[in-house]
C-alpha positions as CSV (number, residue, x, y, z in Angstrom):
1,X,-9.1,15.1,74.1
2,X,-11.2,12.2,75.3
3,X,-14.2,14.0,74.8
4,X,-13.1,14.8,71.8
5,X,-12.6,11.5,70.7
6,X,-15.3,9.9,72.3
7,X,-17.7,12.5,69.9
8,X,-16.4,11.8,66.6
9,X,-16.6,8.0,67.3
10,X,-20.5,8.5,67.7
11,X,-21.0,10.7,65.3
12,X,-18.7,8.2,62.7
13,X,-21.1,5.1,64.7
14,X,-24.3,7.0,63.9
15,X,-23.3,7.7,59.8
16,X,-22.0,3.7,59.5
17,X,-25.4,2.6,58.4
18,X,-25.5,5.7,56.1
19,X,-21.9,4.7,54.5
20,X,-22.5,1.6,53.7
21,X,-25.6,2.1,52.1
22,X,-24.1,4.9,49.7
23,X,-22.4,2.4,47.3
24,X,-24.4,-0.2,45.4
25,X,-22.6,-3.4,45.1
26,X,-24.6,-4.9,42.4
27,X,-23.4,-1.4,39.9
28,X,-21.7,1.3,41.4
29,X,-21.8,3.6,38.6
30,X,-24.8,4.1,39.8
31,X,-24.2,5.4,42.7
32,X,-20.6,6.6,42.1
33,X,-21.9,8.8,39.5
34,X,-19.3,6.9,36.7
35,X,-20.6,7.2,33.3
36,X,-21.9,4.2,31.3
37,X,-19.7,4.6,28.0
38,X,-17.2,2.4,26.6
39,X,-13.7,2.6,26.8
40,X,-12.5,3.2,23.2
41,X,-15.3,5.8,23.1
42,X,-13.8,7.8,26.1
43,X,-10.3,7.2,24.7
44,X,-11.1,8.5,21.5
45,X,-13.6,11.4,22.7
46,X,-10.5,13.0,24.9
47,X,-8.4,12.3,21.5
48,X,-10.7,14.3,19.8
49,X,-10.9,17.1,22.4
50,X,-6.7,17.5,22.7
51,X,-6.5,18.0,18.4
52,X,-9.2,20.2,18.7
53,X,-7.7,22.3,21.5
54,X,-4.3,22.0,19.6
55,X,-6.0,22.8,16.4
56,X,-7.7,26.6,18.3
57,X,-3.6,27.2,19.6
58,X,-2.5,26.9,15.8
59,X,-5.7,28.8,14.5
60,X,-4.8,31.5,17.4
61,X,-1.1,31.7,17.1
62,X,-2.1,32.5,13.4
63,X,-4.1,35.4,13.9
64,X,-1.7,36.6,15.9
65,X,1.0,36.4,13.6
66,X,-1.4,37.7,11.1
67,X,-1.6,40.9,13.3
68,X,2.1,41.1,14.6
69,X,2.0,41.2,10.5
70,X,-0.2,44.1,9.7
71,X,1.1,46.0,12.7
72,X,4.8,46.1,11.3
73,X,3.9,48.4,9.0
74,X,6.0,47.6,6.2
75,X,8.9,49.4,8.2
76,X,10.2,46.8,10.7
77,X,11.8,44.1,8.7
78,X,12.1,42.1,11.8
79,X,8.6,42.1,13.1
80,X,7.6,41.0,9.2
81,X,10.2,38.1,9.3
82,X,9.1,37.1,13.1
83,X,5.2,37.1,11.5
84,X,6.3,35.4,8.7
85,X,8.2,32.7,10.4
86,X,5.4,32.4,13.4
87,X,2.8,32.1,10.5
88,X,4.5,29.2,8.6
89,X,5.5,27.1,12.0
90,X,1.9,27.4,13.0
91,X,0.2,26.8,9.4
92,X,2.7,23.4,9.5
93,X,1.7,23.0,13.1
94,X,-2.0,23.0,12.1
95,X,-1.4,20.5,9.0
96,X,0.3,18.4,11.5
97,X,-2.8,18.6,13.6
98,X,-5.2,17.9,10.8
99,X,-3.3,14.5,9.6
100,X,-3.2,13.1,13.2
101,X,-6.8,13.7,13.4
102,X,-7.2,12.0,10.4
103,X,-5.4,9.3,11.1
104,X,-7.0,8.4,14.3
105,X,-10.2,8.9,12.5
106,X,-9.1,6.4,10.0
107,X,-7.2,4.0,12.3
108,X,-11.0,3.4,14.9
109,X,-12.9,2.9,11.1
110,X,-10.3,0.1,10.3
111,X,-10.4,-1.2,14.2
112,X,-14.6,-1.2,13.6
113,X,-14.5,-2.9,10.0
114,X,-12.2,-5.9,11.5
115,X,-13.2,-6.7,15.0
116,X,-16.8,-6.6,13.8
117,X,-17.5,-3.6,16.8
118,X,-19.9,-0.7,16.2
């Protein structure tokens, strides 16, 4: 145990110089590998991303629906109605999707226009 011990304290006394040199004081994004953008573009980049991963779920659920549809055959009347009613939450569910986006989109023009930041 004490050799142990006694071998990870050198190693950790030999890598001190090593770990304190790894981060730059004067910018550690540097070295820290953070990325140089602004907040409200990073807030409104992963806003962007969730609509438009929300927006592929409503396009997909509609295809599917679409083919649930054309499967049925015309003989089940409850696979139609299930299509139906899958294709009409989905097409509102998209819409939904859509206006949020554009509001965002017309909320950060509004933010720009008034607090004078491009």
């Amino acid at each position: 145990m004490k050799k142990a011990l006694c071998a990870i304290s050198g190693i950790m006394f030999m890598l001190w110089p090593a770990l304190t040199l790894a981060v730059s004081f004067y910018n550690p994004s540097d070295t820290l590998g953070l990325g140089s953008a602004d907040l409200q573009e990073t807030i409104v980049s992963i806003i962007q991303w969730v609509l438009g991963l929300l927006g592929l779920v409503a396009v997909i659920m509609i295809l599917y629906a679409g083919f649930i549809f054309i499967t049925a055959g015309g003989g089940s009347e409850e696979r139609v109605e299930k299509a139906k009613k899958m294709m009409t939450g989905a097409i509102i569910g998209l819409v939904i999707i859509l206006l949020a986006w554009a509001i965002v989109i017309f909320t950060l023009s509004v933010l720009e226009n008034t607090s004078g930041v491009t």
